[in-house]
C-alpha positions in Angstrom: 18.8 -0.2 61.4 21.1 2.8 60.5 19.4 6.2 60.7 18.9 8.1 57.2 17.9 11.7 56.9 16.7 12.6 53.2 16.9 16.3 51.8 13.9 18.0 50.0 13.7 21.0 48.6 10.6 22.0 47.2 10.1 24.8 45.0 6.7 24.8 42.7 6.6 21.5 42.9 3.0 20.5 43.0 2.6 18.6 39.9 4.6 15.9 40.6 5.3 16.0 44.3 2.9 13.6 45.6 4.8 11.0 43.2 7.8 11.2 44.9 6.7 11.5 48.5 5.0 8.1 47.6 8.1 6.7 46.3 9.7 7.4 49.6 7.2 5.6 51.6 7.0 2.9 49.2 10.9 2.3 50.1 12.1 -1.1 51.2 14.2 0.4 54.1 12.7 1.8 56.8 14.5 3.8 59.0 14.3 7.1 57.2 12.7 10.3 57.7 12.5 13.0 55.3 13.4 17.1 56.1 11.8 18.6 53.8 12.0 22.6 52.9 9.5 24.8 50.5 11.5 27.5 48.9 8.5 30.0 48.8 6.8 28.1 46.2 3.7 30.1 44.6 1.7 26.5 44.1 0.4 24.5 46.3 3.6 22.8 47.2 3.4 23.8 50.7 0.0 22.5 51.2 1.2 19.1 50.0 4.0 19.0 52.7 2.3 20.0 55.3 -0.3 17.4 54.3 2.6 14.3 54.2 3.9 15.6 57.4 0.4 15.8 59.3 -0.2 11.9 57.6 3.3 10.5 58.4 5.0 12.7 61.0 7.8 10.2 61.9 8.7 10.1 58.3 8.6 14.0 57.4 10.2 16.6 59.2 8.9 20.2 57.5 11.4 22.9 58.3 9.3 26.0 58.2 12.0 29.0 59.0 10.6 32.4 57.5 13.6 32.9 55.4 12.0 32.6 51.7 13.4 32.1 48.8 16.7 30.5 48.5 17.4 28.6 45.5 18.4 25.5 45.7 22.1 25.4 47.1 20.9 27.7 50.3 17.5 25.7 50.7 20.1 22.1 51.2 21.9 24.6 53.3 19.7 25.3 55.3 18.4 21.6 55.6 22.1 20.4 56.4 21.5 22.2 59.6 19.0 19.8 60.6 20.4 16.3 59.4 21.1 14.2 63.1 21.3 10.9 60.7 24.8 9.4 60.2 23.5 9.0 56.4 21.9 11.9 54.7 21.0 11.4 50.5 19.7 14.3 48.5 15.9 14.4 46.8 14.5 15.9 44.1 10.7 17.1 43.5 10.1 15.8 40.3 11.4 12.2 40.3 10.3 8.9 41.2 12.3 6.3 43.3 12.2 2.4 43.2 11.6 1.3 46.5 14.8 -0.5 46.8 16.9 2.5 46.4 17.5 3.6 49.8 18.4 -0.4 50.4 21.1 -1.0 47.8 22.6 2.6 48.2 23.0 1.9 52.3 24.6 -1.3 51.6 26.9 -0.2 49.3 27.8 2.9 51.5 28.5 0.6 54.3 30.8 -1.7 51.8 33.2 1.3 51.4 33.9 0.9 55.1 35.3 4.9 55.4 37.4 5.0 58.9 36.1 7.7 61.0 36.7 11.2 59.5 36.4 9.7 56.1 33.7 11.0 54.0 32.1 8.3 51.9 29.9 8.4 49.2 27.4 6.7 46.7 25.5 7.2 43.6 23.6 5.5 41.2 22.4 5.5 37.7 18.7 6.4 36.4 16.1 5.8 34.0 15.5 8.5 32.2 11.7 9.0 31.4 9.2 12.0 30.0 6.6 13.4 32.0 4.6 10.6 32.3 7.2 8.2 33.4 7.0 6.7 30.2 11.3 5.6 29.9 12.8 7.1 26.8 16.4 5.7 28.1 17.7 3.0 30.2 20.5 4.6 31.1 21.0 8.4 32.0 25.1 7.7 32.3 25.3 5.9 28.6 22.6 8.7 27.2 25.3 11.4 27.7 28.0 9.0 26.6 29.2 9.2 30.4 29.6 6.0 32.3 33.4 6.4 32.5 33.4 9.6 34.0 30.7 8.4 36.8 32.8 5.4 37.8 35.3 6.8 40.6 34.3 10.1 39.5 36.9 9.9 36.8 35.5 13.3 34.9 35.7 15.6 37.5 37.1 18.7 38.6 36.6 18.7 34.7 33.1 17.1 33.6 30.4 16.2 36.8 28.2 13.8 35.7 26.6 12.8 38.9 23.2 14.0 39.7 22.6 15.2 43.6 19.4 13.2 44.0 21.6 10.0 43.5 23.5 10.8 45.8 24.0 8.8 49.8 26.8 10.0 51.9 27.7 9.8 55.7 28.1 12.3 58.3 32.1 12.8 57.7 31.1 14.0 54.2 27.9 16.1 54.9 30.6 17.5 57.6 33.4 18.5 54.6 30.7 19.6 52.3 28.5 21.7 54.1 27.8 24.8 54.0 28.0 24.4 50.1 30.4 27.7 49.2 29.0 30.1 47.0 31.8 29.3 44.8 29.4 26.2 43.5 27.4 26.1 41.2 25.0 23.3 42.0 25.6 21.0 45.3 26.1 17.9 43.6 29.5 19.3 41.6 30.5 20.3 45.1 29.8 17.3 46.9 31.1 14.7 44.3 34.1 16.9 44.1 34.4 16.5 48.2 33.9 13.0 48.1 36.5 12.5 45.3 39.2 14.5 47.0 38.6 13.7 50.3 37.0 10.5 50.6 35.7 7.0 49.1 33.3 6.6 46.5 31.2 4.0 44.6 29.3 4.2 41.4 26.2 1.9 41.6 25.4 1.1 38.1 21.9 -0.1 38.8 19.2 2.8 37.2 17.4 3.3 41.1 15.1 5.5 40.0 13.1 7.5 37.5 14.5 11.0 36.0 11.4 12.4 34.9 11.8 15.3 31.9 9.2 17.7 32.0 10.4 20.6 30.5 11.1 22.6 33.3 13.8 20.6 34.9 16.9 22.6 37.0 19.4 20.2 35.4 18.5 17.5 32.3 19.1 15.4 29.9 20.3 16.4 26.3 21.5 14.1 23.6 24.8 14.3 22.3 24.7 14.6 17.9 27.4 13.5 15.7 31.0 14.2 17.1 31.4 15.9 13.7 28.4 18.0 14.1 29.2 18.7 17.6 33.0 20.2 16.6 31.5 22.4 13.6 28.8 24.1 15.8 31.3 24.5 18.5 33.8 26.0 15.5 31.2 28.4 14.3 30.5 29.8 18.4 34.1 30.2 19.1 33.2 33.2 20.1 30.4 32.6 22.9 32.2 29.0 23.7 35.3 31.0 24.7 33.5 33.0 27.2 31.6 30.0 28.3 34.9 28.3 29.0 35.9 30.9 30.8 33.2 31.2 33.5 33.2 27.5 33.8 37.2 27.5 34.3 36.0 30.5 37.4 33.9 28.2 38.9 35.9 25.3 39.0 38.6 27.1 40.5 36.9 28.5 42.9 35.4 25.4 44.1 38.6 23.9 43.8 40.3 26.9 46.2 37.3 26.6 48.6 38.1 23.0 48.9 41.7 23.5 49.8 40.8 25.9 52.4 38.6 23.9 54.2 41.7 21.4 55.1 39.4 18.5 55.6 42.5 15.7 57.1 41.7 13.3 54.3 41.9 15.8 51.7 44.4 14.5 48.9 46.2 17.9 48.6 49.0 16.5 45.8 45.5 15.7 43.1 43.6 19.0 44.3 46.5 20.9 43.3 46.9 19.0 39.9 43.7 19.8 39.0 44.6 23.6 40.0 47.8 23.8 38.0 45.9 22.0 34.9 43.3 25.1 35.5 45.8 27.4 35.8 47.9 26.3 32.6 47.7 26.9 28.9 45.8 24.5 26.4 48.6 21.7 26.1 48.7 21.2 30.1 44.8 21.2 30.4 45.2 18.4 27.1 47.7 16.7 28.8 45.7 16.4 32.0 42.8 15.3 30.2 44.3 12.5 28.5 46.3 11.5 31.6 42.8 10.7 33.0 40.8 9.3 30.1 38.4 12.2 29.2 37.9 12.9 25.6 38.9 16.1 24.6 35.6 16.9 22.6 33.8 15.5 25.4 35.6 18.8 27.7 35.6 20.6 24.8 35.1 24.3 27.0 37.6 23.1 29.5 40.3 22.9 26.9 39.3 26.0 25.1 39.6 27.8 28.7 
């Protein structure tokens, strides 16, 4: 059985930790151990690992390394340096798995069949639930009206749908992607972006896990109103959603200049610098390259404001 390294950070994440570790063990596939990193939580989050570590320690790998507080980009940093797996995935806290998720996501990494030196990827949908894992929608991809832009990754540089802790990859993309530049603003962006311009990828439609909302998520879920609604709100903030659009527009070029400078072989230079030149343009060439790739224009509403 293929080796797989899983990713934890852990920051405050006592209330619902326990759930997930369980999750894990409760996976189909074996052959998995988990690195796991506390990012100076003030709970009892560290306790918890160092219980699951002392109970399983051929499953969980706690990287104690005196260097405190991250955040979350330079916690999976500093995990990265540990990975020896030729498949790494990302995990979050606060979630729950089905147990068949390391399973299906192997298989259909495998099923890209990336030569060597090509970074593959995979990610899958999820079920989107409260705090109680009570599910409130079947489908995080179709909540946010997003599905399209998850399938090949159509929506970015622009839109990034993809959440990290759906995410598999194998050792040629954990190569291109790490470290994750400060240029990014969350690891998944980065890494799908990687993937897209560098690699194959899959979308796995199949909800794999649970995306627990508690309030106090990093990154969640928020319905999208009336398109109508959406435009006047956005018409009566011009103001702030002009200097939103602009920081947004920084990032992505950024990401999208650290990407070019890491001259990964597979990287698709000719698309990376589309995307750049679309960045880099006036309203009609960022509309133009949004239609040319099938993302609504109210759906990258700050993008073409930018």
């Amino acid at each position: 059985m293929l080796p797989i390294d899983i990713l934890l950070p852990v920051y405050n994440g006592s209330q619902f930790l326990q759930a997930q570790l369980d999750s894990l063990l409760a996976q189909t596939y074996s052959a998995w151990r988990c690195l796991m990193r506390d990012d100076g939580s003030k709970d009892s989050s560290l306790e918890i690992l160092r219980s699951y570590q002392a109970a399983h320690p051929d499953r969980f790998l706690l990287i104690e390394d005196g260097l405190g507080n991250l955040g979350t980009v330079r916690c999976l940093n500093a995990l990265s340096a540990h990975v020896t797996a030729p498949v790494f995935a990302f995990c979050d806290q606060d979630d729950v798995w089905q147990p068949e998720k390391l399973a299906t996501s192997l298989e259909r990494l495998q099923a890209l069949d990336c030569p060597a030196g090509t970074p593959g990827l995979v990610f899958c949908d999820m079920t989107v639930t409260d705090a109680a894992l009570s599910p409130t929608a079947n489908s995080f991809w179709d909540t946010l009206e997003a599905r399209p832009y998850a399938r090949d990754l159509a929506g970015l540089p622009v839109i990034n749908v993809v959440a990290g802790c759906t995410m598999m990859g194998n050792r040629a993309l954990l190569d291109a992607a790490f470290p994750v530049p400060e240029a990014a603003p969350m690891h998944d962006y980065w890494v799908g972006m990687v993937a897209k311009y560098t690699g194959r990828i899959q979308a796995i439609e199949q909800p794999l896990m649970l995306y627990r909302q508690h309030g106090r998520n990093q990154c969640g879920v928020a319905r999208r109103g009336p398109l109508l609604q959406r435009l006047v709100g956005r018409l009566k903030a011009i103001d702030q959603f002009r200097t939103q659009a602009r920081a947004s527009r920084s990032l992505r070029l950024g990401m999208l200049t650290a990407l070019m400078s890491r001259q990964w072989p597979t990287l698709n230079v000719p698309e990376c610098r589309r995307a750049i030149s679309a960045e880099q343009g006036g309203a009609v060439r960022r509309l133009g390259y949004l239609l040319s790739r099938g993302i609504r224009p109210d759906h990258a509403f700050i993008y073409w404001l930018a």
